[in-house]
Legacy VTK file of the C-alpha trace (Angstrom):
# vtk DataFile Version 3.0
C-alpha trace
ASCII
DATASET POLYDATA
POINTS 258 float
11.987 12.071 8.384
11.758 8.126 7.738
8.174 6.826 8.866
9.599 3.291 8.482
12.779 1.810 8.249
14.060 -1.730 7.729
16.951 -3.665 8.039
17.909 -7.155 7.544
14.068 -7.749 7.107
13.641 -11.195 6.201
10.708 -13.686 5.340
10.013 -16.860 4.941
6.731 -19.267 4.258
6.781 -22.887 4.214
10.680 -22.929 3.602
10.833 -20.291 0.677
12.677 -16.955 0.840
9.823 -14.140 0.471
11.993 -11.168 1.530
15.777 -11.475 1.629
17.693 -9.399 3.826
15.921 -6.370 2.734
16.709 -2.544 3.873
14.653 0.123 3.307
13.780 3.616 4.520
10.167 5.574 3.707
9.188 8.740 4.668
5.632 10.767 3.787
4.769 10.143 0.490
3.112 7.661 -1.825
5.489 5.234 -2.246
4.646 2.424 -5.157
5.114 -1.156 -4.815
5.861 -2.936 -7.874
7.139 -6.377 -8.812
6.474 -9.683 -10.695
3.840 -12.016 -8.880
6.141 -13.669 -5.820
8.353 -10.706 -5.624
7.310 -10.509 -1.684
5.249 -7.060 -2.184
2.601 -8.405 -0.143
4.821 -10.097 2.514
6.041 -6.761 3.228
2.859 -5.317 3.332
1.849 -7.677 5.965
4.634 -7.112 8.167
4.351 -3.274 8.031
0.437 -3.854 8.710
1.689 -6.463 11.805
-0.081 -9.320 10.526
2.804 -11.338 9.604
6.674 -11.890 11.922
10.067 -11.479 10.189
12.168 -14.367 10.734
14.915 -12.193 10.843
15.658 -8.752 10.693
14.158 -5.310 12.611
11.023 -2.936 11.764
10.345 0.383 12.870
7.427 1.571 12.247
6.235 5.797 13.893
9.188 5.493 16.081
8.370 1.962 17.441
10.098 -1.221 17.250
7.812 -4.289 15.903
9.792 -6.518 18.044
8.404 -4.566 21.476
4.312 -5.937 21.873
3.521 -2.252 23.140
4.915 -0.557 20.053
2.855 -3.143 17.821
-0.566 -1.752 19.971
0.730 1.389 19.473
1.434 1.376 15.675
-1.543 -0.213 14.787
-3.496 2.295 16.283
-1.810 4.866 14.257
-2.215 2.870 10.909
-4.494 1.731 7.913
-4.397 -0.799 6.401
-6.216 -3.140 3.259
-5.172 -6.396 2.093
-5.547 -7.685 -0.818
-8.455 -9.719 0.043
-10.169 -8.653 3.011
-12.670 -10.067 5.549
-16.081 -8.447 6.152
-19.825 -9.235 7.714
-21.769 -8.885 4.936
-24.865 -8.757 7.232
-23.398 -5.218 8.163
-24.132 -2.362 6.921
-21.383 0.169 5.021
-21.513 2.550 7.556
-21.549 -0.466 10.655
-18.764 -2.184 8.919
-16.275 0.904 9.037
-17.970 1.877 12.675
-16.746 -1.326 13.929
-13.683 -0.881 12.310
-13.376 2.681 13.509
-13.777 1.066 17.121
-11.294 -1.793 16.990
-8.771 1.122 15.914
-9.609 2.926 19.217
-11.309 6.269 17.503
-12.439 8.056 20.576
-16.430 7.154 20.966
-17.541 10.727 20.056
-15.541 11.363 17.310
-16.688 7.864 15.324
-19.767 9.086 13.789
-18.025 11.881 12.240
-14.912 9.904 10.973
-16.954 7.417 9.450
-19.027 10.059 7.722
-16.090 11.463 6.136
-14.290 8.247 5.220
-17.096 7.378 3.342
-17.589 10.571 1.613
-13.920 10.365 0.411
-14.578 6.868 -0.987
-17.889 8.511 -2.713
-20.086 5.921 -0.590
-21.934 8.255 1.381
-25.085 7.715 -0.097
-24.854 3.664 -0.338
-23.877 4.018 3.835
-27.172 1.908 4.852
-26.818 -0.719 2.246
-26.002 -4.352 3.555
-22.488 -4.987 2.141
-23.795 -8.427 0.607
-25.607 -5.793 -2.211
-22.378 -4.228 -2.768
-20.644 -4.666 -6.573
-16.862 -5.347 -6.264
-15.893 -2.469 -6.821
-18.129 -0.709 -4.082
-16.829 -3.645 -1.753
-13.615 -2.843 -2.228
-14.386 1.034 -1.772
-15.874 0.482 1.500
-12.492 -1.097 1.926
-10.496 1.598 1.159
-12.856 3.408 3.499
-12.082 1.460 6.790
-8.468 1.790 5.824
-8.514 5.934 6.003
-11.407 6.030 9.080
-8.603 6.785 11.667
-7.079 9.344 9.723
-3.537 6.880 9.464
0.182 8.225 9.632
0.802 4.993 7.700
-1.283 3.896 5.066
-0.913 0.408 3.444
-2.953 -0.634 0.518
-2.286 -3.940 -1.503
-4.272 -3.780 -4.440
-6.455 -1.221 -3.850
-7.843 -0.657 -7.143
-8.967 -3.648 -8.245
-12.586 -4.157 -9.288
-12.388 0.012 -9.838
-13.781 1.583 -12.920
-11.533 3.933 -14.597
-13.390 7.177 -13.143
-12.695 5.944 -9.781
-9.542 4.675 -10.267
-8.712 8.462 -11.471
-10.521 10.065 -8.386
-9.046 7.087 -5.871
-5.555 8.724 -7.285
-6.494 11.970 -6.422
-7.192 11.125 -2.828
-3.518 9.288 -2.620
-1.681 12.435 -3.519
-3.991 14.743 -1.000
-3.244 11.533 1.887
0.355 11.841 0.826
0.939 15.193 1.525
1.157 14.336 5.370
0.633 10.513 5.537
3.094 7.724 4.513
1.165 5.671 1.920
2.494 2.168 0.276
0.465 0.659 -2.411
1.338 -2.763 -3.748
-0.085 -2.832 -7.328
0.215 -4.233 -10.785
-1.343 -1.152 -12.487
1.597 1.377 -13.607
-1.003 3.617 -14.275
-1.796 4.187 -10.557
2.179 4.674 -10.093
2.643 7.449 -12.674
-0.663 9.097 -11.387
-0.167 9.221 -7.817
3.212 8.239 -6.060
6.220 9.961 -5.515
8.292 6.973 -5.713
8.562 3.466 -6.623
9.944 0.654 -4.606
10.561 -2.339 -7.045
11.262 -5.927 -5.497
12.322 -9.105 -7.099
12.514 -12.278 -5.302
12.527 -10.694 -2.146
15.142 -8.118 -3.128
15.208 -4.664 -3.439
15.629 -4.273 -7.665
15.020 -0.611 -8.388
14.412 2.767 -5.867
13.720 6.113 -7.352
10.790 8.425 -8.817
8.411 7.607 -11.506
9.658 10.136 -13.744
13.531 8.029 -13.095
11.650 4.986 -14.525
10.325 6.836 -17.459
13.841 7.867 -17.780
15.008 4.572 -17.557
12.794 3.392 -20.218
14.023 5.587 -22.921
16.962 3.793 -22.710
15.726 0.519 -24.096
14.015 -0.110 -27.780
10.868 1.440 -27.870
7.872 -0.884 -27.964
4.502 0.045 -29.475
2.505 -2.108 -26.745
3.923 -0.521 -23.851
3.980 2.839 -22.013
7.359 4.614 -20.905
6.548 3.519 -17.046
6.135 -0.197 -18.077
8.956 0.136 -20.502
11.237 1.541 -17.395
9.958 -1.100 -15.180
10.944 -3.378 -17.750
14.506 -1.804 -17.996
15.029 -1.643 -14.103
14.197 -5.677 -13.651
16.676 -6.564 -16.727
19.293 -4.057 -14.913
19.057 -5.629 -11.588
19.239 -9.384 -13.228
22.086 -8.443 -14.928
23.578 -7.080 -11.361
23.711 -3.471 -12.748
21.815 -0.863 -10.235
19.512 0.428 -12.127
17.932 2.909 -8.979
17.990 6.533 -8.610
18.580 5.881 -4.881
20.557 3.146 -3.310
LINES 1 259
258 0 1 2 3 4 5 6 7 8 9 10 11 12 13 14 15 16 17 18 19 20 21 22 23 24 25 26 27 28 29 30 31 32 33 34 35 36 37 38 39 40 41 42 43 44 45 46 47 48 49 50 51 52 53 54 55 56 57 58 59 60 61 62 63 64 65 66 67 68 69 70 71 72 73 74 75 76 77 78 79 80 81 82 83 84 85 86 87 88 89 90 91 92 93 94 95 96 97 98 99 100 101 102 103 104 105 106 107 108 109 110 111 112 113 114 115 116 117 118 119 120 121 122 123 124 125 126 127 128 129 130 131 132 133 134 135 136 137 138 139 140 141 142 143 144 145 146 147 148 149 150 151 152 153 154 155 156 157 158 159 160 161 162 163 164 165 166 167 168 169 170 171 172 173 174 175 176 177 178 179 180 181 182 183 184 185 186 187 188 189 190 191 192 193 194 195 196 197 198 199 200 201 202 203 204 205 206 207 208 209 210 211 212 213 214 215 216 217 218 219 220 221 222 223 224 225 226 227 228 229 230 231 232 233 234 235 236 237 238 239 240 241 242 243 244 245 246 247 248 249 250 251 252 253 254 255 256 257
C-alpha cells in the first residue's frame, strides 16, 4: 500500500531546477534519503511536510491530494515532521514546547498529557521535561525535536537531518526507535550519515540534481559496491552509494527498483 506517491513533482527556487519531474511511490517503512548537497532531498521533504508548492506535478499524501486545501488540513494532522533547522521558544519548557506542538496538531485535549509523556520518554528526555529549552545542548535540542515530530503518533514521518548534534549512543538508540516507527508508520529521513541508512531503513531513495539516481535496499547498495575497487577509507554502503551516482551519470540504472 503506497503512503505517498508522486508524479511529475517538480521544484523550483529562484529560477533553479530543485526536483525535476520526479515519480515516486513509498509505502510503510524507513525509507533513506541520500544525495550530494543540492540534490533536492530537502525540497522534497518540504513538500511532503506541506511547507513548500510544486510548480508542477501532483502529491498524494494518506489518500489526499496536496492540491485540495482540505486534504493539506487533513494530512498534516496525520503527520510529523522536523526540518533541518527548526524554530522553537526557548522561554518554553521541553514538555510546553511539544504540548504546544501536540495542540497545533489537534491531539484531542485529554489525551496531550499522556502523548507528550511518552514522546519524550522515547527521545530519553523525560527527566530534562521542565528544563527551559535555552539550557538545552544541541543534541538535547534537537531530541526534543525529534520528540514533537512523533507526539501525534504520525502515519508519515519526515525527518531531515535528524541526527545531527547526536552522540553515537543516541544515534544507535534514535535507530532503534526508526525501525520500531517503521513497522506501521511511513518514515523518510534525509541524511548524510550512511551509517543511519544501513542501521535503520528498509530502503534508500538516492536523488541527484533533482532526479531520481538509485531505488532499492541497503543491502542492493552494499551489493552495488562490491562491484567497484575496494577502497580502504570507505564502507561497502558509501562505496555503493558511490557506485549508484557514477551509474546514473553515466545513464546506466543502477536501482534495484525502477
Amino acid at each position: 500500500m503506497s503512503t505517498l506517491s508522486l508524479s511529475g513533482l517538480t521544484v523550483r527556487h529562484r529560477g533553479r531546477t530543485a526536483l525535476d519531474a520526479l515519480d515516486l511511490e513509498l509505502g510503510p517503512g524507513v525509507h533513506g534519503l541520500l544525495g550530494p548537497n543540492g540534490a533536492g532531498k530537502t525540497s522534497l521533504i518540504r513538500v511532503l511536510a506541506t511547507v513548500s508548492e510544486p510548480a508542477a506535478g501532483t502529491v498524494e499524501l494518506l489518500g489526499h491530494d496536496l492540491a485540495d486545501r482540505h486534504g493539506r488540513v487533513e494530512v498534516r494532522r496525520r503527520l510529523g515532521y522536523l526540518p533541518q533547522d527548526f524554530g522553537h521558544y526557548p522561554g518554553f519548557t521541553v514538555r510546553e514546547f511539544v504540548a504546544y506542538m501536540a495542540w497545533l496538531k489537534e491531539v484531542p485535549g485529554a489525551g496531550v498529557p499522556e502523548a507528550v509523556e511518552r514522546a519524550l520518554s522515547r527521545v530519553g528526555l523525560g527527566a530534562r521535561a521542565d528544563d527551559k529549552l535555552r539550557h538545552l545542548s544541541g543534541g538535547m535540542l534537537r531530541r526534543a525535536g525529534i520528540a514533537q515530530a512523533l507526539v501525534n503518533e504520525p502515519e508519515l514521518l519526515l525527518l531531515d537531518e535528524p541526527t545531527a548534534g547526536l552522540d553515537p549512543e543516541q544515534r544507535v538508540e534514535f535507530r532503534a526507535l526508526l525501525r520500531e516507527l517503521g513497522a506501521t508508520a511511513t518514515i523518510v529521513v534525509s541524511t548524510h550519515l550512511v551509517e543511519d541508512v544501513a542501521g535503520a531503513c528498509t530502503e534508500v531513495t538516492l536523488l541527484e540534481e533533482g532526479r531520481l539516481a538509485y531505488r532499492g535496499t541497503p543491502q542492493d547498495l552494499v551489493r552495488l559496491g562490491e562491484s567497484v575497487a575496494a577502497d580502504q577509507d570507505a564502507s561497502p554502503l558509501e562505496r555503493g552509494y558511490t557506485a549508484a551516482l557514477a551509474a546514473h551519470r553515466s545513464g546506466t540504472w543502477a536501482g534495484a527498483v525502477r
